[in-house]
C-alpha positions as a Markdown table, in Angstrom:
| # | Residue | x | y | z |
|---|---|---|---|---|
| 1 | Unk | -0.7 | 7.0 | 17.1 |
| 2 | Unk | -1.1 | 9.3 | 14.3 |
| 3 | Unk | -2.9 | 12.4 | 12.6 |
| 4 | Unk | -4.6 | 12.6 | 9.6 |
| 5 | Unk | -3.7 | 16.2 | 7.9 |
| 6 | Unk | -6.3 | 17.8 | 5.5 |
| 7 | Unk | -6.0 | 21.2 | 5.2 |
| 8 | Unk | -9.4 | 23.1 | 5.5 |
| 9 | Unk | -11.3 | 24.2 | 2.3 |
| 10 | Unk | -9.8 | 20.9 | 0.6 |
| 11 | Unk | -11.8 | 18.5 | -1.4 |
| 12 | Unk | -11.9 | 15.8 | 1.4 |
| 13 | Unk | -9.3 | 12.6 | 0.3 |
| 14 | Unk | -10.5 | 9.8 | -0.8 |
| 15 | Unk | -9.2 | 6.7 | 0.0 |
| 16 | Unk | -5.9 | 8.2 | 1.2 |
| 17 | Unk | -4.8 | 11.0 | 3.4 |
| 18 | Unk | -2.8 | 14.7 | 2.4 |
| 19 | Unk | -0.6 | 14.0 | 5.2 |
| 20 | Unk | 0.1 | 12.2 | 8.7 |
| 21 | Unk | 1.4 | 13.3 | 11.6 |
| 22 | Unk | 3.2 | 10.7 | 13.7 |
| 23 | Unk | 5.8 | 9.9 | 16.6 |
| 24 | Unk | 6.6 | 6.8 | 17.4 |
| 25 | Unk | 8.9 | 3.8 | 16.4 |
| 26 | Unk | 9.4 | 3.9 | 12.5 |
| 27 | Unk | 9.1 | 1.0 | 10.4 |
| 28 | Unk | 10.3 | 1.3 | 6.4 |
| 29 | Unk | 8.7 | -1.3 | 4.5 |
| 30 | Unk | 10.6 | -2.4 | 1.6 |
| 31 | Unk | 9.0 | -2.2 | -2.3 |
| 32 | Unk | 6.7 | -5.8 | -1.7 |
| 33 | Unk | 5.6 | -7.6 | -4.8 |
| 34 | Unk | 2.6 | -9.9 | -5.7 |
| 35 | Unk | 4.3 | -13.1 | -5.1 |
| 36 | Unk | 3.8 | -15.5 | -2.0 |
| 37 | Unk | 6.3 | -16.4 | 0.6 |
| 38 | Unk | 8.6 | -18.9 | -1.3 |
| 39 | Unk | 8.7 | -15.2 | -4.2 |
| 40 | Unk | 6.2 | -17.2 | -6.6 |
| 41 | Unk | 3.3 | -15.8 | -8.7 |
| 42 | Unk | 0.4 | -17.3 | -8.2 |
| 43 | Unk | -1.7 | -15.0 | -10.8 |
| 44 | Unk | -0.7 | -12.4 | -13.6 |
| 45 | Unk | -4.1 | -10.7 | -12.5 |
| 46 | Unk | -3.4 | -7.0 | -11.1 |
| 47 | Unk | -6.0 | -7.1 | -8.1 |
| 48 | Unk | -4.6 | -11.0 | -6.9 |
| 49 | Unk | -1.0 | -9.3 | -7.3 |
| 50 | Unk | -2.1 | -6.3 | -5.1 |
| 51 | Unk | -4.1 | -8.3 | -2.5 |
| 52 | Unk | -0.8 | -10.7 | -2.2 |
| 53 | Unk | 1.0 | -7.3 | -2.4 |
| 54 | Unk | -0.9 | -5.2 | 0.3 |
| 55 | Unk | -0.6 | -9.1 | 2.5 |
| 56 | Unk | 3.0 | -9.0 | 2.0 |
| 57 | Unk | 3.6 | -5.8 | 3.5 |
| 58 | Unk | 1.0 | -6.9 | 6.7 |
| 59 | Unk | 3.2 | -9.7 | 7.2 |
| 60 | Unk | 6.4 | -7.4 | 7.5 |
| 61 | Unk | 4.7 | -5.1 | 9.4 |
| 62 | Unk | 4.0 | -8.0 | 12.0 |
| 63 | Unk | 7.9 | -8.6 | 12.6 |
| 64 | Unk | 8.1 | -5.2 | 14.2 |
| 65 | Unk | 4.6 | -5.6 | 16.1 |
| 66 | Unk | 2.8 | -3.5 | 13.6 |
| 67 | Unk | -0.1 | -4.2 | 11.5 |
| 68 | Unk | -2.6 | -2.0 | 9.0 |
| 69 | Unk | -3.0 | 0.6 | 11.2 |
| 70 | Unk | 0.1 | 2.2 | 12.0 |
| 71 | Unk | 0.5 | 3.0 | 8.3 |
| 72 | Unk | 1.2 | 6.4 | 7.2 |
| 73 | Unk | 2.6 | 6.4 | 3.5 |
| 74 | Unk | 2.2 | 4.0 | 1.0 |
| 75 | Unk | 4.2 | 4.5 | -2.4 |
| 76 | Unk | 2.5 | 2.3 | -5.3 |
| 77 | Unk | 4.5 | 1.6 | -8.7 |
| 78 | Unk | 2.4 | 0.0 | -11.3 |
| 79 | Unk | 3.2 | -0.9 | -14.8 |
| 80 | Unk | -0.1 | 0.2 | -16.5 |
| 81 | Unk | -1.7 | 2.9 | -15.4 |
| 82 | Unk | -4.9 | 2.0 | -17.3 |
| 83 | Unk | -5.1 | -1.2 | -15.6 |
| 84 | Unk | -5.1 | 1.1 | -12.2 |
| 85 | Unk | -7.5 | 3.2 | -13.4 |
| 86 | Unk | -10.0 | 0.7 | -14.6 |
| 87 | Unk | -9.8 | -2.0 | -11.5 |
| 88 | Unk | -10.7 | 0.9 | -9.0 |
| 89 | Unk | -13.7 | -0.4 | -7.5 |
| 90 | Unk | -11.6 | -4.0 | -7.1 |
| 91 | Unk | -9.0 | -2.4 | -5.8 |
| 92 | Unk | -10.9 | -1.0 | -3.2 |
| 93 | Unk | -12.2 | -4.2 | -2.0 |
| 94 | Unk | -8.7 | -5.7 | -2.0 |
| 95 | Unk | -7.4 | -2.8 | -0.1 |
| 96 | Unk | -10.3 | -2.8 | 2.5 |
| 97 | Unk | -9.9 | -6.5 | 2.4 |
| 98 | Unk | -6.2 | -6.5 | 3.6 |
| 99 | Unk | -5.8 | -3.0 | 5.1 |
| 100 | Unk | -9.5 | -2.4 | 6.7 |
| 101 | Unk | -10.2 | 1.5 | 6.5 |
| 102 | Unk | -6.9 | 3.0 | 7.5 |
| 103 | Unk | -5.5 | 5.2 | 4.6 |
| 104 | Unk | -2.5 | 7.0 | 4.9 |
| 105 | Unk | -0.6 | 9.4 | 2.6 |
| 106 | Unk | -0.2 | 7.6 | -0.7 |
| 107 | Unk | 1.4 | 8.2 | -4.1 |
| 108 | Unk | 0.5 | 6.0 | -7.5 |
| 109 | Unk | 3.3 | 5.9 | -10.0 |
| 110 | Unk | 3.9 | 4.4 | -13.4 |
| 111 | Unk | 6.5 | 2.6 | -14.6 |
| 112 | Unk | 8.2 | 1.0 | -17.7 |
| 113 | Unk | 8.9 | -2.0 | -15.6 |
| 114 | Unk | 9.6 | -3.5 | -12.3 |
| 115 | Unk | 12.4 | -5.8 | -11.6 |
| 116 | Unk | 10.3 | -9.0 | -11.2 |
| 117 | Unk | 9.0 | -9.3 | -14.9 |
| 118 | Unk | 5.8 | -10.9 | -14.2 |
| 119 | Unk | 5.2 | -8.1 | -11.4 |
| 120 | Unk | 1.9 | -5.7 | -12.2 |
| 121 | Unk | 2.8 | -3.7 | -8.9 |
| 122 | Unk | 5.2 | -2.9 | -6.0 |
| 123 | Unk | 4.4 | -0.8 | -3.1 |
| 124 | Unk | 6.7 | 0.7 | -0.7 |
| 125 | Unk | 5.4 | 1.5 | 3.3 |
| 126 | Unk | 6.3 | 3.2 | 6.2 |
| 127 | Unk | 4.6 | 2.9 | 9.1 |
| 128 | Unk | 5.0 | 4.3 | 12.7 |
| 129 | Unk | 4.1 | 2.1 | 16.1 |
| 130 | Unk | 3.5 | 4.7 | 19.2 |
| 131 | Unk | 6.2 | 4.3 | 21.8 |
C-alpha cells in the first residue's frame, strides 16, 4: 500500500497529501479529459467535466487492477483558475463522489488552453498497486 507523508509541525493537508510513500506496481495515468468514452462532451460545466474527468481516470485505473485507492499523485490543469477556486465545495463532492476519501499528493495548474478546446480540465495520475 502506501504512506501518507506530513511532516510534523505542518498545517495538516486538506484534501490532498505532502507526499506518499509507496512500492508496488506503478501505473501512469495519462492527462484524462471531461469527455465520455466515444471523446464527446456531454457539458461545458467545470464540475460535470471533472466528475467525467476523475471517472475517466477510475476506468484506466481498472485495466491494470487498480482503482481510487492506489492513487498517489494527481496533476490537475485547469483553464480558469477562478472557476477552481469558486466551485470548491462542488468539487469536493465530485471528488468524494468518484474518488471516496483517498487523497494523494496533488498539484493545481493553470493554463492558457488545453488541446481539446471545449476542455475546462485535464488531470494526469499515477498510482501504485502493492505487489
Amino acid at each position: 500500500m502506501h504512506e501518507a507523508l506530513h511532516p510534523k509541525g505542518w498545517k495538516k493537508a486538506s484534501g490532498y497529501a505532502n507526499g506518499i510513500v509507496a512500492q508496488g506496481k506503478t501505473i501512469f495515468v495519462g492527462g484524462q479529459i471531461g469527455w465520455n468514452a466515444d471523446q464527446q462532451f456531454e457539458s461545458d460545466d467545470f464540475i460535470e467535466q471533472v466528475e467525467q474527468t476523475l471517472r475517466n481516470i477510475v476506468a484506466v485505473l481498472a485495466e491494470a487492477g487498480a482503482g481510487p485507492q492506489h492513487l498517489v499523485r494527481l496533476t490537475w490543469f485547469v483553464v480558469d483558475r477562478g472557476e477552481y477556486m469558486a466551485n470548491l465545495p462542488a468539487l469536493g463532492r465530485a471528488y468524494r463522489k468518484v474518488l471516496g476519501k483517498n487523497f494523494p499528493a496533488m498539484s493545481v495548474v493553470e493554463v492558457t488552453a488545453l488541446m481539446e478546446a471545449r476542455a475546462r480540465v485535464e488531470i494526469e495520475a499515477t498510482a501504485v498497486l502493492p505487489e
